[in-house]
C-alpha positions as a Markdown table, in Angstrom:
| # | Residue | x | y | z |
|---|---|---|---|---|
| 1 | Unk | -19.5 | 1.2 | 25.9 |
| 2 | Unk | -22.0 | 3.1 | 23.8 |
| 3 | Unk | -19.4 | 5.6 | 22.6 |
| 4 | Unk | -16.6 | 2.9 | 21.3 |
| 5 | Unk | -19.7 | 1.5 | 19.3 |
| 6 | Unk | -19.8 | 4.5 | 17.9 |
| 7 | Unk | -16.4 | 5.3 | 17.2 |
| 8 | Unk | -16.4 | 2.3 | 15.4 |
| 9 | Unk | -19.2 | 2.8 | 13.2 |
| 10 | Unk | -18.0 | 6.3 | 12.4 |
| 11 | Unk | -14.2 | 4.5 | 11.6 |
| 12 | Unk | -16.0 | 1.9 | 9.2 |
| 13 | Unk | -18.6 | 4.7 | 7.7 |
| 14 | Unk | -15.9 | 7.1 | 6.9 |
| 15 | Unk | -13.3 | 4.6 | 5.8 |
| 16 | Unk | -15.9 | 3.2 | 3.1 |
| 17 | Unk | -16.9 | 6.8 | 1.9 |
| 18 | Unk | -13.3 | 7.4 | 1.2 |
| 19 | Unk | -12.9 | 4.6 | -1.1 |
| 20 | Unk | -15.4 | 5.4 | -3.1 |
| 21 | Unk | -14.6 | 8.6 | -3.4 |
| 22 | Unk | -11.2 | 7.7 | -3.8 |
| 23 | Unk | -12.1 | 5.0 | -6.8 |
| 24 | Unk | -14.5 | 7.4 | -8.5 |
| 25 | Unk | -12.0 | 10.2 | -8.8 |
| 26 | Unk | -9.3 | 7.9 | -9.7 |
| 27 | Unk | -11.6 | 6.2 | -12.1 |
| 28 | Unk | -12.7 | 9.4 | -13.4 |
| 29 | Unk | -8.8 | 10.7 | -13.7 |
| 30 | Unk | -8.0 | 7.4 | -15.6 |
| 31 | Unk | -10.6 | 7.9 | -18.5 |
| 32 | Unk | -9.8 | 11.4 | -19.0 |
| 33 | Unk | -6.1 | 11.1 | -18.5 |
| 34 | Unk | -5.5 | 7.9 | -20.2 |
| 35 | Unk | -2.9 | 6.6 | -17.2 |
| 36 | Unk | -3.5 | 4.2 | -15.5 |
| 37 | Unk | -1.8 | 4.8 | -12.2 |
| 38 | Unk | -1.7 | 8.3 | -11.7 |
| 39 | Unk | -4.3 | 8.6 | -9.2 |
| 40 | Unk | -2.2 | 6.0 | -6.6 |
| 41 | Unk | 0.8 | 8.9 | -7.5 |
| 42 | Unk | -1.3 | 12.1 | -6.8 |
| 43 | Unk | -2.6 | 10.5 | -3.7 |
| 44 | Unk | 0.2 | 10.1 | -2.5 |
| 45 | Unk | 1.9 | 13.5 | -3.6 |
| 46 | Unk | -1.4 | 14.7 | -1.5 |
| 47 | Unk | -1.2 | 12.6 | 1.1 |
| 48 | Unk | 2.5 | 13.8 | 2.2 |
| 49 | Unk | 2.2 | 17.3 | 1.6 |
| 50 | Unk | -1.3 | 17.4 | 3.8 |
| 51 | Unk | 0.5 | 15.3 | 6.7 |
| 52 | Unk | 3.0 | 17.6 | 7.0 |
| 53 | Unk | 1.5 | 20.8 | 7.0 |
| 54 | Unk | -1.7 | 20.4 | 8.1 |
| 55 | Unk | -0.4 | 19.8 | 11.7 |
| 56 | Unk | 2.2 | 22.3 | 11.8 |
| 57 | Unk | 3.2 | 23.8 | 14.5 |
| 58 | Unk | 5.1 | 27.1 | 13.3 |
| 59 | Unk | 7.3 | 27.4 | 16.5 |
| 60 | Unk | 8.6 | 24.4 | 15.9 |
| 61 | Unk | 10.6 | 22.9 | 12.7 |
| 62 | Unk | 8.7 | 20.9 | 10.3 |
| 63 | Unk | 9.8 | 17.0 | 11.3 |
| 64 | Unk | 8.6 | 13.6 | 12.0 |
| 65 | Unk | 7.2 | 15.0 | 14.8 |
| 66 | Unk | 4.3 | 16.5 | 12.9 |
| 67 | Unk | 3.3 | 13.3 | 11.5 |
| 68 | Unk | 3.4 | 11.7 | 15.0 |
| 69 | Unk | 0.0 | 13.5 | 16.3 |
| 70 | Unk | -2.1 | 11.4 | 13.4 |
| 71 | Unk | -3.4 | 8.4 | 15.4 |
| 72 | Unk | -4.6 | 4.8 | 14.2 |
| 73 | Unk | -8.2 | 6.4 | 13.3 |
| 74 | Unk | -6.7 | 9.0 | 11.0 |
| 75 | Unk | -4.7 | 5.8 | 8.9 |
| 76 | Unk | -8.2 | 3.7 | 8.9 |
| 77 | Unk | -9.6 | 5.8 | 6.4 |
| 78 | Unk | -6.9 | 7.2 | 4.7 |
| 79 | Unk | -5.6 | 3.5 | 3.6 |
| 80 | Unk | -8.9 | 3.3 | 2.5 |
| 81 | Unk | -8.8 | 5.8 | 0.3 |
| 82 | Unk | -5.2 | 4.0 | -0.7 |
| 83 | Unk | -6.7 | 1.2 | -1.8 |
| 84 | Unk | -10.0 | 3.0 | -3.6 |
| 85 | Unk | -7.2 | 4.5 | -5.9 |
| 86 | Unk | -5.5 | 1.3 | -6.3 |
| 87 | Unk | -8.6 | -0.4 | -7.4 |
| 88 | Unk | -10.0 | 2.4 | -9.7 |
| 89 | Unk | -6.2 | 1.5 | -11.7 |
| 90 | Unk | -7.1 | -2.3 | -11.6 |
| 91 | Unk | -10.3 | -1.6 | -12.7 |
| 92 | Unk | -9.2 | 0.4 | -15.6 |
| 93 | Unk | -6.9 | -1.8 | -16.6 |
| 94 | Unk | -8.8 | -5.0 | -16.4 |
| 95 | Unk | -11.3 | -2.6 | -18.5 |
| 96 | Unk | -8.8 | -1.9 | -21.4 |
| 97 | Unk | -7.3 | -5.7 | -21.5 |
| 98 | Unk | -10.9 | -6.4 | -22.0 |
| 99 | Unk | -11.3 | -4.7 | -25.0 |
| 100 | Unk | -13.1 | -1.7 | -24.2 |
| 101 | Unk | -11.0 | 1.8 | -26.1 |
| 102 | Unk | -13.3 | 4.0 | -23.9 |
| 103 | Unk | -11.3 | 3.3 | -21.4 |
């Protein structure tokens, strides 16, 4: 019982650590680039080319298969860091609706 607990605790830790990282870079990316956004996009663009190849098994062809040895703790975080991106957008935008040209 004592392990789950912390299997949890690592799940929650790590899928909070994403999305700040995830909303600072996108932030970040959003005042220097001007988009608003592009950080959802490169994530994404990221996201696919690192689920395919990171498990790749070279004796076999690259499929749907690779993407099949991620389980539920691997999507935890990483829709965490989904939704740090998507928020670092919505905050960047609710920042420049406001009036503020730094943004």
């Amino acid at each position: 019982m004592p392990e789950l607990v912390v299997n949890i605790v690592q799940i929650v830790v790590a899928t909070v650590l994403f999305f700040v990282m995830m909303f600072g870079i996108g932030f970040i990316l959003n005042m220097l680039l001007k988009t608003t956004w592009f950080p959802v996009v490169l994530f994404f663009i990221v996201l696919i080319g690192l689920a395919i190849w990171s498990p790749w098994d070279p004796s076999e062809n690259p499929s749907m298969d690779n993407i099949g040895t991620y389980t539920l703790v691997y999507y935890i975080p990483i829709t965490g860091a989904l939704i740090g991106a998507f928020v670092s957008g919505w905050a960047i935008r609710a920042l420049r609706r406001g009036g503020y040209k730094m943004f």
